[in-house]
C-alpha positions in Angstrom: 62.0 48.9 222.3 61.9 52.7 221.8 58.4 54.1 222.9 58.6 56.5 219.9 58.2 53.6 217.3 55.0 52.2 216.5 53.7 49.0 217.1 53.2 46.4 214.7 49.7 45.9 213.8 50.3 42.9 212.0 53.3 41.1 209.6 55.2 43.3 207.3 53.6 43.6 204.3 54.6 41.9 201.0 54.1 44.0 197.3 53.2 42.1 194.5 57.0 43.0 193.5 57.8 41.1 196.3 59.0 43.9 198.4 58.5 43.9 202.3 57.3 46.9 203.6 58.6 47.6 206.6 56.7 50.0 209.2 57.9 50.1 213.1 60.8 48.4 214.7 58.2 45.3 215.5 58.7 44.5 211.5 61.7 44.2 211.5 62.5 42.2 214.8 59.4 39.7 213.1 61.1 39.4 209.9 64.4 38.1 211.9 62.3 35.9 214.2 60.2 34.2 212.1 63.1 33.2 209.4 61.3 35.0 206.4 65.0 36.9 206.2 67.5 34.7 205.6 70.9 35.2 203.8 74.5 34.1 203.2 76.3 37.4 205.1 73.5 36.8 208.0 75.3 33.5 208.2 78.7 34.7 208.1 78.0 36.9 211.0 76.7 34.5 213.0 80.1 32.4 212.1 82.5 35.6 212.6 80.4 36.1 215.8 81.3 32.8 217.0 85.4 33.4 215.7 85.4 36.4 218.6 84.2 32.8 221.2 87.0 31.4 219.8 89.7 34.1 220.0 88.3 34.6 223.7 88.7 31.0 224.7 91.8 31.0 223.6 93.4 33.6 225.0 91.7 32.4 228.5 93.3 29.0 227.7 96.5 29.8 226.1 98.2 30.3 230.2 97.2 26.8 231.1 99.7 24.4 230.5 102.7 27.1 230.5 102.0 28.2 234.3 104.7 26.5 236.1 107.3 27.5 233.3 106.4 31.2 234.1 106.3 30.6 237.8 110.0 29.4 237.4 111.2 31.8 234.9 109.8 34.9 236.8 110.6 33.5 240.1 106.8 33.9 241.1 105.0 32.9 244.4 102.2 30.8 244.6 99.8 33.9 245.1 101.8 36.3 242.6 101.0 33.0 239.7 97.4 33.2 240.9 97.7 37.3 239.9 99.1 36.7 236.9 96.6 33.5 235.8 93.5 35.7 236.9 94.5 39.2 235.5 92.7 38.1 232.2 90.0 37.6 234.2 90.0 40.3 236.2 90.2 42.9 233.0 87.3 40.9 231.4 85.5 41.7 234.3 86.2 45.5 233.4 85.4 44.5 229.3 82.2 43.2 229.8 80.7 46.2 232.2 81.9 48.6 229.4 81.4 46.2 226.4 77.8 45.1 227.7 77.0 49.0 228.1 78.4 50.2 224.5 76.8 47.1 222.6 73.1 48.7 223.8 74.6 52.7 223.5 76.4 52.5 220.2 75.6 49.7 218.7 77.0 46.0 218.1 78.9 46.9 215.1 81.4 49.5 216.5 82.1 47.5 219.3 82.7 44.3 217.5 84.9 46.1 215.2 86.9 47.9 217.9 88.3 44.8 220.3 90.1 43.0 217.7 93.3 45.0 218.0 93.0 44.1 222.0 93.4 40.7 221.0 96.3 40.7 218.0 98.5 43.8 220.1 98.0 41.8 223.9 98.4 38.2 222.5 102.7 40.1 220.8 103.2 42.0 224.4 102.4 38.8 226.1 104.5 36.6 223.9 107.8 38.5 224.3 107.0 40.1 228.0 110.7 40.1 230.0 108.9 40.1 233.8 105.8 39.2 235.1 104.5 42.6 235.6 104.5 43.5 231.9 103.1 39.9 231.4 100.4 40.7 234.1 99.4 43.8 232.7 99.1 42.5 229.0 97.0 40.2 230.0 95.0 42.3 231.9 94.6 44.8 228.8 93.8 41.3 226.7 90.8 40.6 229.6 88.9 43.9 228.6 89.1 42.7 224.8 88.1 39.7 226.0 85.2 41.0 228.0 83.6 43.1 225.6 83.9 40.9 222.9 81.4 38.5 224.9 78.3 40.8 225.0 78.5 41.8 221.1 79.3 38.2 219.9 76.2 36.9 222.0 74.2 40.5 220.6 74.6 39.4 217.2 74.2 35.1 217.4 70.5 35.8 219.0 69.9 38.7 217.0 70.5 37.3 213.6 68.9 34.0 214.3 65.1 33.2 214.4 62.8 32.2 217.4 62.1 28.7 216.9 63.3 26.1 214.7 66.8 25.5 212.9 69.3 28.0 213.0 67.2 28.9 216.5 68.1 31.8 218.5 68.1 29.4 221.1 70.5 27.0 219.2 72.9 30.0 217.9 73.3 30.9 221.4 74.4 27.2 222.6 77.0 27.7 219.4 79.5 29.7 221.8 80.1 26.5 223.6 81.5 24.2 220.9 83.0 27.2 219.8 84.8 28.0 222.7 85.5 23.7 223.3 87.0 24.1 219.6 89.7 26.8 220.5 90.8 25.1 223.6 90.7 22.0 221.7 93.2 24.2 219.1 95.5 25.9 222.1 96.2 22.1 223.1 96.6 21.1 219.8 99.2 24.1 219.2 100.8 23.1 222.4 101.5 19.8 221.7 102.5 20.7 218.0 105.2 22.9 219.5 106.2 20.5 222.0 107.5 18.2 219.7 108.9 21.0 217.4 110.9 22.4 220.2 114.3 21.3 221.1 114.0 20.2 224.6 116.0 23.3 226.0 113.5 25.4 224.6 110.2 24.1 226.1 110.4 26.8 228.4 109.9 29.0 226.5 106.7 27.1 224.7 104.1 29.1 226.4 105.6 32.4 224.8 104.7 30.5 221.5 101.1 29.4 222.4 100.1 32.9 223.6 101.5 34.6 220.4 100.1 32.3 217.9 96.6 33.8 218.8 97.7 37.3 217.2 97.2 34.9 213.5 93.2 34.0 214.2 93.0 37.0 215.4 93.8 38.9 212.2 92.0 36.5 210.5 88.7 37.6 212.4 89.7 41.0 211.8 89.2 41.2 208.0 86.6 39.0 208.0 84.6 41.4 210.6 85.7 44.4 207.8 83.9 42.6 204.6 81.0 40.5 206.2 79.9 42.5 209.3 77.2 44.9 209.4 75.2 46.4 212.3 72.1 44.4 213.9 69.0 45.1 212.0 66.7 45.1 215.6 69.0 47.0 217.4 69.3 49.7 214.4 65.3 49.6 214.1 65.2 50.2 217.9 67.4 52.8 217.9 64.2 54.5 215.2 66.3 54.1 211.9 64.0 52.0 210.0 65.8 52.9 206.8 69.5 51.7 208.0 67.4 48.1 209.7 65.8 48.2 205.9 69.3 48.6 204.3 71.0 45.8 206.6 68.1 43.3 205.8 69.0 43.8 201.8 72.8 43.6 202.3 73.0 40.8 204.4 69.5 38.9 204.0 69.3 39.7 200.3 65.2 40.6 201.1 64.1 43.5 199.5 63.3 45.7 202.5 62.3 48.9 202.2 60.0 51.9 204.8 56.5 51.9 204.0 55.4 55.3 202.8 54.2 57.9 204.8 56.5 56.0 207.4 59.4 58.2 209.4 62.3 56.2 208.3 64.1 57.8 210.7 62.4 58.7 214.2 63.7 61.3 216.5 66.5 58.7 218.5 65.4 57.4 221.5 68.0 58.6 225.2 70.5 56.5 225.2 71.3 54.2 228.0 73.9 55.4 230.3 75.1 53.2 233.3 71.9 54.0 235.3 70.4 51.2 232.6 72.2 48.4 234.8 69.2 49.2 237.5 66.6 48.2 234.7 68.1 44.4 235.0 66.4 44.4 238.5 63.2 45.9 238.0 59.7 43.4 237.0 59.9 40.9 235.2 63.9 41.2 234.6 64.4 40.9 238.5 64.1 37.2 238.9 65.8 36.4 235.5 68.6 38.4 236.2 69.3 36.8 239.5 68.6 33.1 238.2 70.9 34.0 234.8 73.7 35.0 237.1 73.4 32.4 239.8 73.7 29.6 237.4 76.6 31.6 235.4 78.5 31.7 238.6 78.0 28.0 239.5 78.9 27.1 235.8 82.2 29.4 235.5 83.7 28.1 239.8 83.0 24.4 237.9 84.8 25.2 234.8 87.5 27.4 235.5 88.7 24.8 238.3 88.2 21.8 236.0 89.1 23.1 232.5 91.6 25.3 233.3 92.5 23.2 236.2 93.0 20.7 233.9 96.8 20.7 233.5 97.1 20.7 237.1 95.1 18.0 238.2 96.4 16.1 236.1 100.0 16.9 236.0 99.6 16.8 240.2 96.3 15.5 241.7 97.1 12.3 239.1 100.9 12.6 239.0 101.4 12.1 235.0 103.9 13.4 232.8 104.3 16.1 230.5 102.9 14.4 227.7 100.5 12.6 228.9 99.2 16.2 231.1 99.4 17.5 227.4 97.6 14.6 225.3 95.1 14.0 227.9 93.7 17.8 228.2 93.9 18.0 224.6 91.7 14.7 224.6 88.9 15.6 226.9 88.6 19.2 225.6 88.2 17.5 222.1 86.2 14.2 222.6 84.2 14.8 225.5 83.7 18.9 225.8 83.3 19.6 221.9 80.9 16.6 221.3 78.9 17.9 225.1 78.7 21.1 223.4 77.4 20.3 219.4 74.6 18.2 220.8 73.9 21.4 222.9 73.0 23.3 219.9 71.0 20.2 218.3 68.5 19.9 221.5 68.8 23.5 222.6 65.3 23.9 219.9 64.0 20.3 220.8 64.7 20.3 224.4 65.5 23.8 226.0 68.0 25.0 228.4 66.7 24.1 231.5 66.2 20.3 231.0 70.1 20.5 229.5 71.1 22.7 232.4 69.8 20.5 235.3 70.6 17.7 233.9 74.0 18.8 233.1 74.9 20.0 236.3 73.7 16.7 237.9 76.1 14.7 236.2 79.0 17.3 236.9 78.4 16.4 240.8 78.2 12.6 240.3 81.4 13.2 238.4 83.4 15.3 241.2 81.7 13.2 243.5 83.4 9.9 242.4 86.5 12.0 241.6 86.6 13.2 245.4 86.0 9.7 246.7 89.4 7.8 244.1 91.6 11.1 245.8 94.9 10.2 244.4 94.5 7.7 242.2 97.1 4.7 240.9 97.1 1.7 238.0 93.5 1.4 237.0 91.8 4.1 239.1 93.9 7.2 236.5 91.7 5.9 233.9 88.2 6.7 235.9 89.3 9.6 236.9 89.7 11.1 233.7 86.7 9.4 232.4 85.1 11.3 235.6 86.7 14.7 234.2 85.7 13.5 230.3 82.1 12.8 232.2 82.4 16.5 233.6 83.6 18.4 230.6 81.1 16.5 228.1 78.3 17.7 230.6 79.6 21.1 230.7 79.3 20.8 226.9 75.7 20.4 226.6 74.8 21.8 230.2 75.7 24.4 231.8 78.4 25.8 229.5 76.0 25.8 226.3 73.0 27.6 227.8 74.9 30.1 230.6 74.2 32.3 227.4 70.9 31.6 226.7 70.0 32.8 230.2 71.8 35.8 230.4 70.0 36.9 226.8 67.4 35.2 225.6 64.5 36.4 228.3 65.9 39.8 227.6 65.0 42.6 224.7 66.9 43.9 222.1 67.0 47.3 223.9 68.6 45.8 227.1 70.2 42.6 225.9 73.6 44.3 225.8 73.9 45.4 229.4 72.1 41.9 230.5 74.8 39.9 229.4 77.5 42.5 230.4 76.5 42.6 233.7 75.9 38.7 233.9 79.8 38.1 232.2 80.8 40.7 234.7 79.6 38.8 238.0 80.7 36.0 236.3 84.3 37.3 235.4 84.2 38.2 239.2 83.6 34.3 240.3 86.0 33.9 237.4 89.0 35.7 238.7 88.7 34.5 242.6 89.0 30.9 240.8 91.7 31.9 238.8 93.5 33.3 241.7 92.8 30.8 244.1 93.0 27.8 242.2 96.9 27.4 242.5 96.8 28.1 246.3 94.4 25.2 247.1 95.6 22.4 244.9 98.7 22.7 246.8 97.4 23.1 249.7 94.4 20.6 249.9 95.5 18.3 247.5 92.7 15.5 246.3 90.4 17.5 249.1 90.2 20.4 246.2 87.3 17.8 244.9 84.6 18.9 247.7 85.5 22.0 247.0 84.6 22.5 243.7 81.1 20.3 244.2 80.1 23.3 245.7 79.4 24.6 241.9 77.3 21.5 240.7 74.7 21.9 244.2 74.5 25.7 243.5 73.6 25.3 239.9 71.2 22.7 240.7 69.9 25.2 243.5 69.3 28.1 241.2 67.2 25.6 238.8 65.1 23.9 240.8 63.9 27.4 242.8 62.4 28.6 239.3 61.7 26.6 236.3 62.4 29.4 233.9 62.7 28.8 229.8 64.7 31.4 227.8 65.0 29.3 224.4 61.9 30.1 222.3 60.7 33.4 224.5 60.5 37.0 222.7 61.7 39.1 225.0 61.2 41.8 222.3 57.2 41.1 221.8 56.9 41.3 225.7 58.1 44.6 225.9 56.2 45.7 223.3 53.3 44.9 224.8 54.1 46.1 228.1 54.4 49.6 226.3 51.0 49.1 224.4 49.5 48.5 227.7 51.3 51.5 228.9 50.2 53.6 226.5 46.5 52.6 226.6 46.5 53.2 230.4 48.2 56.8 229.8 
């Protein structure tokens, strides 16, 4: 919170008209949290928010199943696959640095509106790429897009939401996991759709069709982002501009907002973050969130990217199936077991809180790669647990670790930091993300079944990180902490 805006002395007043007068940057952040501003175009940002989730997921996903076409078209190596599977990762790593830092410099609005075009341009290039280099470097280009769009999407869900209750900040924020289950739910879905459309000596070339199609939502997204969006009402208050945070609360709340009297409605801006902010995450009390927020988030991406994206794999190889089956089955467990995992993440994220969901989440994900570990290569009857083991997995990631990663890296975090919080956490993350990515080919060759211990490695670590500090993001304000940090400041100055 800038220290050159007052602080709230009370709730915003009410006229007899019924207009809220609004008076310091605590106002307006109230208004949000306590639900008092609601609206149809808040909703549809929270909704277009969660469309960039889905464009993200599927981009990520969209490589999945059409690996070993491209490894035999291109003639690829086991380790130049792994570059070309984790070069989305590794420019996501680069997005969400940047993204994270732009989101708190410039705003949520300019950023939000800018990575589209990464996504509708990258997903063409990729679709009609004539060597892997070109393929590589698409992707790699798609990845910053990718990463950038996480920290703004996040920005907005918790910062359109209230504190408590339905439509919780808390339960917004779980929203990105169904969302993203949904998309790779849809790539599956496309790549099934096209694998029966295809004449058989063209299902090489099916992977060229999956990646393209996600130019089409992305457009979509696009125009919806140019009538509905509009810039966050706390970050614009926080940046001093009282009247622009009054504006957005008419346009897309419908409350009548407007600056008290006597009231700067705009306040001389306060210096705006450069990269130095990043240090800020590891300063009291943001230290011990920050590590927490980031140990979990790497525990949760090493468990998903080698079991969700791994998916086609292990079950193509570790299980020995066919095609179809490899197909029907990922598309299954992404739809039945993930999706369901993560919409009853957003209906207990208010009544039940992240780290009951996360714990408990990441304790059946190591049951489930422990029994998964102990069939190996499974035959007859013993298939069918193990993908009930990975259905048990994925539906625990749903509610678990995969809804509430999020909630972590931005709910114990204020408005004037939360962009570079969850940048940096995505980052580290994108970081775990891309050695997974890269190695994830290499081992399942290599260690077969074994690759099982590997990856229960993620489940203890998460479980780790949980039980050193019981901390609960869903229902804290981050925002009314600092602020009272600065009163104290002030009245010691």
């Amino acid at each position: 919170m800038s220290s050159t805006s007052p602080l709230s002395a009370g709730p915003p007043q009410e006229t007899a008209s019924g207009t809220v007068l609004i008076r310091s940057a605590a106002d307006v952040s109230d208004l949000v949290n306590s639900g008092t501003a609601r609206g149809r175009h808040a909703k549809m940002i929270v909704i277009i928010a969660l469309g960039g989730i889905f464009l993200d997921a599927y981009d990520l996903s969209s490589l999945a199943y059409g690996l070993p076409d491209i490894t035999k078209q291109f003639g690829l190596s086991s380790i130049a696959a792994g570059l070309v599977t984790a070069s989305i990762s590794v420019g996501s790593l680069v997005g969400a640095l940047l993204g994270g830092w732009l989101v708190d410099r410039i705003g949520r609005y300019r950023v939000f509106m800018a990575n589209m075009l990464f996504f509708v341009v990258t997903a063409l290039v990729c679709a009609v790429a004539q060597d892997a280099w070109t393929l590589t470097l698409a992707r790699f280009v798609m990845g910053i897009g990718v990463g950038m769009d996480i920290p703004v999407a996040i920005a907005f869900l918790a910062e359109f939401s209230r504190l408590r209750g339905k439509g919780s900040k808390g339960s917004r924020t779980a929203a990105w996991s169904p969302a993203w289950y949904a998309a790779t739910s849809g790539c599956y879905l496309v790549i099934m759709l096209l694998y029966f459309l295809l004449p058989d000596a063209q299902l090489g070339w099916l992977w060229r069709f999956t990646v393209g199609f996600g130019a089409v939502p992305a457009l979509i997204v696009l125009l919806l982002r140019r009538r509905y969006m509009n810039e966050s009402p706390t970050w614009a208050a926080d940046q001093g501009d009282l009247e622009s945070a009054a504006r957005i609360l008419r346009e897309s709340y419908g409350l009548d907002a407007r600056v008290a009297d006597g009231v700067p409605a705009k306040a001389p801006r306060p210096p705006r973050p450069g990269l130095a902010s990043y240090a800020r995450l590891f300063s009291p009390p943001y230290r011990a969130r920050t590590i927490q927020s980031v140990t979990v988030g790497v525990a949760e991406t090493f468990g998903y990217n080698a079991v969700a994206f791994g998916l086609p794999i292990i079950i193509a190889t570790l299980m020995t199936q066919g095609p179809l089956t490899t197909i029907a089955s990922s598309f299954t467990l992404n739809l039945v077991f993930a999706l369901t995992g993560g919409l009853l993440g957003i209906r207990w994220a208010a009544t039940r809180g992240a780290w009951p969901m996360m714990t408990l989440g990441f304790a059946i994900q190591l049951v489930a790669i422990a029994v998964l570990g102990l069939i190996g290569e499974p035959s007859g009857t013993a298939v069918v647990m193990g993908i009930l083991m990975l259905g048990a997995f994925m539906f625990a990631q749903g509610f678990g670790p995969g809804a509430h990663i999020m909630s972590y890296a931005s709910l114990g975090f204020p408005t004037s930091m939360r962009g570079v919080s969850i940048g940096f956490n995505q980052a580290v993350l994108r970081l775990g993300s891309t050695l997974t990515l890269f190695f994830f080919p290499v081992l399942s060759s290599g260690l077969g079944t074994d690759l099982y211990w590997v990856i229960l490695i993620a489940p203890v670590l998460g479980l780790i990180a949980l039980l050193v500090k019981r901390w609960e993001p869903v229902g804290f304000d981050a925002d009314a902490e600092e602020r009272a940090r600065l009163d104290a400041e002030t009245a010691g100055g």
